[in-house]
N, C-alpha and C positions, 0 to 999 in steps of 0.2 A: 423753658427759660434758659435763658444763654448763660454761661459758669463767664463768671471776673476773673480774669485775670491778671495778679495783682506784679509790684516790677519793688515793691518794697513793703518792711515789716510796719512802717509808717503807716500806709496805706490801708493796710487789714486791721490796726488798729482803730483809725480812725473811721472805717465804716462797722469796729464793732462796738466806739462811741457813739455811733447814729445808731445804732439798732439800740441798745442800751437804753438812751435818748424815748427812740419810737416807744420801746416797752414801757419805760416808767410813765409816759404819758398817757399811753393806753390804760394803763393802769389804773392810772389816778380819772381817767374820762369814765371808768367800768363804779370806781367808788361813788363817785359825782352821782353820775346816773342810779346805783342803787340808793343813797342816802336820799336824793328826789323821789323814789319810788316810796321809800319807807315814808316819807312825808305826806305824799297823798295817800297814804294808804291809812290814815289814823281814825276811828271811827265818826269821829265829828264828820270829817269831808265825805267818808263813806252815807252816811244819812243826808246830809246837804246834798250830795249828787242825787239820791234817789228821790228827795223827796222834788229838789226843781225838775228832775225829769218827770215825774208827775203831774207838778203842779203845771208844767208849760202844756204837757197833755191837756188835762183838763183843762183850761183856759180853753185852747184852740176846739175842743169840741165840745164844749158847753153849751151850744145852743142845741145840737144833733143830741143831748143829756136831756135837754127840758124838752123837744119838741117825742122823747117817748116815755118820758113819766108822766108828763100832763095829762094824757089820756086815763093813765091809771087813778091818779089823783084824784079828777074830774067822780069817775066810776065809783071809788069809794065813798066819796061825800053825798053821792045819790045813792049810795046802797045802805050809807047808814042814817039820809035823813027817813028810808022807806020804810028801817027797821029791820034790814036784813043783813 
């Protein structure tokens, strides 16, 4: 990185009202961003995420769920009308 060369005391000040500037904004972007993080992170949304990530699971392979219980189902209800 190439060094500024500056030609007055005007000049250094007001690039070290920009960096000033830069900082408190970042600053305030760093707060922003953890206050959203503490937000989702609160138990309700925590069980909400888990349980629709489940729930979209099962949906989508609900059929591949019944097409290998039904065998066993079947098997039971002839083992306990034979008495076994």
């Amino acid at each position: 990185m190439e060094k500024k060369k500056y030609t007055s005391y005007a000049e250094i000040d007001r690039d070290l009202e920009i960096l000033k500037l830069e900082k408190e904004i970042n600053y305030q972007k760093l707060i922003l961003s953890f206050q959203r993080t503490k937000e989702s992170i609160t138990p309700q949304k925590i069980v909400n995420g888990f349980v629709s990530s489940y729930t979209s699971y099962i949906k989508n392979s609900f059929p591949q769920i019944l097409q290998s219980i039904i065998p066993f189902i079947i098997n039971w209800f002839i083992n306990k009308k034979r008495g076994n």
